[in-house]
C-alpha positions in Angstrom: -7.5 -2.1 -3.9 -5.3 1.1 -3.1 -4.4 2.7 0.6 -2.8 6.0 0.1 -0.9 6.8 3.6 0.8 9.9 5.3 2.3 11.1 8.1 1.2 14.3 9.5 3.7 17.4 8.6 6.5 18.0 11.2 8.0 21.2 12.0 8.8 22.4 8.1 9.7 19.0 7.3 8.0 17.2 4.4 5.5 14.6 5.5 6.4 10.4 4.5 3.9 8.8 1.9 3.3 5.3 2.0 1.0 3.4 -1.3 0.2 0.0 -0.6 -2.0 -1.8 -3.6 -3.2 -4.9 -4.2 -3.9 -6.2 -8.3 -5.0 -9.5 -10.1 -2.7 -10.5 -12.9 -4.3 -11.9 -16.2 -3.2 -15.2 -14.8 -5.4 -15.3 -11.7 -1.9 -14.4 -9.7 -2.1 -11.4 -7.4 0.9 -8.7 -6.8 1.2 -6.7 -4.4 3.1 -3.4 -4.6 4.5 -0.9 -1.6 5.7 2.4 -2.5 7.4 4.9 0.1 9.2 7.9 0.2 9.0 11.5 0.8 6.6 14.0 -0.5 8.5 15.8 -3.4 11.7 13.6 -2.7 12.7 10.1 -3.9 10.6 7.0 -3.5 11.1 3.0 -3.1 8.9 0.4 -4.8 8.6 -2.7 -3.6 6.6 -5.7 -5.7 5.7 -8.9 -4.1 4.2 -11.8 -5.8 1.0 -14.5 -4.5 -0.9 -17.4 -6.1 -3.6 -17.0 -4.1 -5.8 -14.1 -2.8 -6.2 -15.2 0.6 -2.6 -14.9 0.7 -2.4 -11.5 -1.1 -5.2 -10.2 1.3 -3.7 -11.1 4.3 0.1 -9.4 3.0 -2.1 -6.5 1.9 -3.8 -6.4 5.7 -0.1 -6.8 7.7 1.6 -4.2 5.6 -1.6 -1.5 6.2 -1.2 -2.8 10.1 2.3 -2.3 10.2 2.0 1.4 8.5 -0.5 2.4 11.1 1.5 1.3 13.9 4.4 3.4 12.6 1.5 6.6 12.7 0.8 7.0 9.6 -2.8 8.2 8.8 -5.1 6.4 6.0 -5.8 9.8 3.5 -7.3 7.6 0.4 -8.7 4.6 -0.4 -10.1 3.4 -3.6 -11.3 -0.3 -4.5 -12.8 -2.3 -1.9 -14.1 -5.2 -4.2 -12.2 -7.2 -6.5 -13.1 -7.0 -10.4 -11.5 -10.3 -11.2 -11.9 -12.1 -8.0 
């Protein structure tokens, strides 16, 4: 499951990115990954580990949440169902 997020564009500045994705391991582990930056500048990639999905889903859900409270604006989204799960 991937959420591509933006901000809208602000008086000539670039607009902010946020990816948040959610992927089964081979082990039956999920990870969860958060990448942020800039459009055209530098990034941050954060990776967090679960054992469980319900877990994993509900990290997934908070950090969409969170990004939509800050104003960012869901652009893409690919993946609703799990292939492993």
């Amino acid at each position: 499951m991937h959420l591509y997020l933006q901000t809208p564009p602000a008086g000539g500045t670039a607009p902010r990115y946020c990816r948040i994705a959610l992927e089964q391991d081979l082990l039956g582990g999920w990870t969860l990954y958060r990448e942020s930056g800039t459009e055209g500048g530098r990034a941050t990639l954060k990776r967090e580990v679960y054992l469980d999905r319900a877990a994993a889903l509900a990290a997934f859900e908070s950090a969409r949440d969170a990004q939509l409270k800050r104003g960012f604006k869901v652009m893409i989204t690919q993946g609703s169902e799990y292939r492993h799960g």
